[in-house]
N, C-alpha and C positions, 0 to 999 in steps of 0.2 A: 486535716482538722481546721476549720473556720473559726475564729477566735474572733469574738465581738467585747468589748470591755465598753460600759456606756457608766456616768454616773449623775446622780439624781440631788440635784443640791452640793455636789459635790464637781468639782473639775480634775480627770483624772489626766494626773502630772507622768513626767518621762521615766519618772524616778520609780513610779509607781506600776508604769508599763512595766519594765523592765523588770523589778521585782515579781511582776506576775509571770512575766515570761521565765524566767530564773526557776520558779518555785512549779511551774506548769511541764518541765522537764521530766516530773515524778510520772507523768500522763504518759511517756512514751511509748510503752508497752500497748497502750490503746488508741494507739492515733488512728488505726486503720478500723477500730471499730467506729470509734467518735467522727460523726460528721460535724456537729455544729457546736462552741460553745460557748453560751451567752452571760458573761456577766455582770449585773448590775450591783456600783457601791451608792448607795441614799445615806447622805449621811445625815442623822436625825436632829433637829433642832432641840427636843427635849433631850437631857440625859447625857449629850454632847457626844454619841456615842456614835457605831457606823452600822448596817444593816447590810451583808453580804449576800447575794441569790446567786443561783447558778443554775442557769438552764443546759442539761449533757441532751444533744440529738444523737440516737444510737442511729446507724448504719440499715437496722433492721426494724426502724420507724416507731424505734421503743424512746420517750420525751420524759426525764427527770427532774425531778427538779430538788435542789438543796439549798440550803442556808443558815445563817450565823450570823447572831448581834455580837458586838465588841466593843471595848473603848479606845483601844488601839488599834489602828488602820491593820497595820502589818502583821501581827497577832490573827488580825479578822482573817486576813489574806491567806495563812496558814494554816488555820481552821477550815476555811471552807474547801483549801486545794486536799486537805486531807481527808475530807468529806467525800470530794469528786472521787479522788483516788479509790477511796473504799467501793461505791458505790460501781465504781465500772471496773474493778474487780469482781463485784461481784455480777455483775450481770455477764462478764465477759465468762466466767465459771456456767453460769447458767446456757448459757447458747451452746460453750463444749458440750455440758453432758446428754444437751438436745445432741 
């Protein structure tokens, strides 16, 4: 799995890598589906808040995408990794019963 982390007004810290990496652990189960995954943190000038996306490349050319506003970084960070989680559970569900 490709792991792209970029941020948008925001400069993404070691501290923050590392947390993503930590929390992206939960993904294991799906690294041999996931080819690519791209995340973008923006963090918003109004509202003082962060705007979390997540681009999952499925293996079999299927392109998702998720996201989640926050006021806390790390919070956001767990939302959205719980969001991927779901999501490529379920598509991972959907190819078995293909």
């Amino acid at each position: 799995m490709n792991l792209e982390i970029k941020g948008v007004h925001y400069n993404v810290s070691d501290t923050t890598r590392e947390f993503f990496d930590k929390k992206l652990q939960k993904l294991a189960f799906a690294e041999k589906f996931i080819h690519d995954l791209t995340i973008t943190v923006n963090k918003e000038h109004v509202g003082q808040g962060y705007h979390l996306e997540g681009k999952v490349h499925f293996s079999w050319g299927l392109v998702k995408m998720v996201s989640t506003e926050c006021y806390e970084l790390y919070e956001g960070i767990e939302l959205l990794v719980d969001k991927i989680e779901a999501l490529a559970r379920k598509e991972k569900g959907k190819i078995q019963d293909h």
